[in-house]
C-alpha positions in Angstrom: 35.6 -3.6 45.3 37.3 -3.4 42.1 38.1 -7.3 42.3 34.2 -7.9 42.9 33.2 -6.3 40.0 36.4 -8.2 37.6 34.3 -11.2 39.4 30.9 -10.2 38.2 32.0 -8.9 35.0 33.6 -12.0 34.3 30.6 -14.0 35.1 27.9 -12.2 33.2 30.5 -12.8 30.4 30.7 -16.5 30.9 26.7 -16.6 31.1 26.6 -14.8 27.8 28.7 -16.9 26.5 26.8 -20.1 27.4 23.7 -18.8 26.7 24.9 -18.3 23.3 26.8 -21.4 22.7 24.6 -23.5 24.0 22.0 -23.7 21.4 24.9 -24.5 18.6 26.2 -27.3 21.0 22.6 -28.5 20.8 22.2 -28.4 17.3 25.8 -29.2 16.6 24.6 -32.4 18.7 21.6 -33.0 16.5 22.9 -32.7 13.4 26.0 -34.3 13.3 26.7 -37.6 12.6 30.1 -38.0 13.7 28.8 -37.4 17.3 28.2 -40.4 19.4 24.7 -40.5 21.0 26.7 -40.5 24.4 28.7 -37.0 23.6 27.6 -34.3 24.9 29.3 -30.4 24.7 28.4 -28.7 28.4 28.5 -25.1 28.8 31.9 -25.5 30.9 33.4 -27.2 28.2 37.0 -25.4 26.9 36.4 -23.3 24.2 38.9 -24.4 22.0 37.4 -28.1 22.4 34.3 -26.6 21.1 35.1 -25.4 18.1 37.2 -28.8 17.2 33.7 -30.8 17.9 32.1 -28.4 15.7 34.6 -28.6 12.9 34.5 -32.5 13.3 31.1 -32.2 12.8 30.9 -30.8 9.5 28.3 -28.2 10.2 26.2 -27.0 8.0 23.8 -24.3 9.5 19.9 -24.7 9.3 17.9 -23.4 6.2 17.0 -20.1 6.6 14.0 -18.5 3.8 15.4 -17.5 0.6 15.9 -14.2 -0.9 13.5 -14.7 -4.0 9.7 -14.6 -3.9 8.1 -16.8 -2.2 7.8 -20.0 -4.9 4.9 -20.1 -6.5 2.1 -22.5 -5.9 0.5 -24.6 -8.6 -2.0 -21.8 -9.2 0.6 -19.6 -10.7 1.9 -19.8 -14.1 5.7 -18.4 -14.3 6.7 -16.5 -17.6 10.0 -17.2 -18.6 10.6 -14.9 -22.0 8.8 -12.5 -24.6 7.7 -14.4 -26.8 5.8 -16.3 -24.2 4.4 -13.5 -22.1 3.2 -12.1 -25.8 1.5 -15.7 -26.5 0.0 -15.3 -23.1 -1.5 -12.1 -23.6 -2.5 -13.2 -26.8 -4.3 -15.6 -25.7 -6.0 -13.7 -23.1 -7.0 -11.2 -25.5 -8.6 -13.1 -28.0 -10.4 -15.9 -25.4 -11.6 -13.1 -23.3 -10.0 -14.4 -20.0 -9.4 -13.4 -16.7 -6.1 -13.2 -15.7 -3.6 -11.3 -13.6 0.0 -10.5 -14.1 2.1 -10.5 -11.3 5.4 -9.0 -12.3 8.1 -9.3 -9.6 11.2 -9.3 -8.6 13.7 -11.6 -6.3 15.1 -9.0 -4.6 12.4 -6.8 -3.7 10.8 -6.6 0.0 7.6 -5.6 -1.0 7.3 -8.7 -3.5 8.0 -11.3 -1.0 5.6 -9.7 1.4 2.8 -9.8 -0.8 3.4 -13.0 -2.7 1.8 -14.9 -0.3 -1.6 -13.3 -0.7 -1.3 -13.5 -4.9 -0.7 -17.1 -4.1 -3.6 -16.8 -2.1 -5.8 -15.2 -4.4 -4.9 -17.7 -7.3 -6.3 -20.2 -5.3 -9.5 -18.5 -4.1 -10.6 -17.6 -7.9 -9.2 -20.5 -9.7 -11.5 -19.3 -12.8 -8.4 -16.8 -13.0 -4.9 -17.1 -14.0 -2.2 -15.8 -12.4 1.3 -15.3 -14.7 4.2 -14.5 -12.1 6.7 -12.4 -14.7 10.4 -12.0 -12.7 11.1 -8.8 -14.0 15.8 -9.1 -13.9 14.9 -11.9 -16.6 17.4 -10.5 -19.3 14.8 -12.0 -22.0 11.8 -10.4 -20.9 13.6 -6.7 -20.9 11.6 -5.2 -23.7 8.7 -6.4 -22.6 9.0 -4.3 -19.4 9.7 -1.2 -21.4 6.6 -1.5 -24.4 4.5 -2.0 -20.3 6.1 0.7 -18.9 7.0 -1.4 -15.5 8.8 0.9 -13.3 8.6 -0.4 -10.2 7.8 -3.8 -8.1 5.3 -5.2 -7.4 2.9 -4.5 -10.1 -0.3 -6.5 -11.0 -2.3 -5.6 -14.0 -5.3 -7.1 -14.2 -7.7 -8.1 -16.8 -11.1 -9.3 -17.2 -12.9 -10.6 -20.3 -9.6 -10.1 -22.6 -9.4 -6.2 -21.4 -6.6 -4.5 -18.8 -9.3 -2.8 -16.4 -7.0 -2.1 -13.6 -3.4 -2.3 -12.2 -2.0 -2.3 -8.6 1.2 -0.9 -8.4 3.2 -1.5 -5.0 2.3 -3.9 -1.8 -1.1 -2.5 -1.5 -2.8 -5.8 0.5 -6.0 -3.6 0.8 -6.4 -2.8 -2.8 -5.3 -5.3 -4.4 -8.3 -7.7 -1.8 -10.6 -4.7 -3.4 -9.8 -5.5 -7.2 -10.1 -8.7 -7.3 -13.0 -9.0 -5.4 -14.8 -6.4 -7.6 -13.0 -8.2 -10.4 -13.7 -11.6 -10.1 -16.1 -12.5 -7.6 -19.1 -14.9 -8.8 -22.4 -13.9 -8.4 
């Protein structure tokens, strides 16, 4: 009885163990060019002959998403420093623009969930610009302070030159609300 179950044991390990190493074989296969078309790795090869095929093959594992934002799309305009975040508001100001600033930050969850929709919102009112401002930018520091940014994400928004509301936080509802009440056409 007890040799049965070392048997079974052993063989749900093995299956584990294929089931696991069997998708790196294949992409070990795929992406290596020191493989020959004819080489394959089977799931009883030795384990030690594995891992010299994959060092031979000088892996290197599949592109997995960043940790930053999401990039930004053409519709965005990225703000790099104070002195152009202040020309930007200027400009806003004393046009009487639309506009929307997106301040962010690489490292936050909340940011790379909802950058997707800013990107999409960019796009669906193109008569408003969207200024992406990375907030651990050392030379936009005092900037943050004078806005009182505290937390990511935050969007102010403003219409005809004037700040007329902010959305502080991933708020996909209320942020779709704003900027429809915002900047939709007639």
């Amino acid at each position: 009885m007890a040799r049965n179950l070392i048997v079974r044991s052993s063989s749900m390990f093995r299956n584990a163990i294929e089931n696991r190493v069997r998708p790196f074989c294949n992409y070990l296969r795929l992406q290596s060019h020191s493989f020959s078309p004819s080489t394959t790795l089977t799931p009883h090869s030795s384990l030690p002959s594995l891992f010299a095929a994959a060092a031979a093959a000088s892996f290197s594992p599949p592109s997995h998403r960043s940790l930053s934002s999401s990039p930004p799309s053409s519709d965005i305009v990225l703000v790099n420093s104070e002195e152009e975040f202040q020309n930007i508001l200027n400009k806003v100001q004393d046009n009487s623009l639309n506009a929307v600033f997106y301040f962010t930050a690489a490292w936050c969850g909340p940011c790379r969930f909802i950058s997707p929709i800013v990107g999409d919102i960019s796009k669906k009112y193109p008569h408003v610009t969207t200024y992406k401002i990375d907030i651990d930018q050392e030379a936009i520091q005092g900037t943050l302070g004078k806005l009182q940014i505290t937390s990511v994400p935050t969007l102010h928004f403003f219409q005809k030159g004037k700040k007329v509301d902010e959305v502080i936080g991933a708020d996909i509802t209320r942020l779709n609300y704003v900027t429809e009440k915002l900047f939709q056409k007639d």
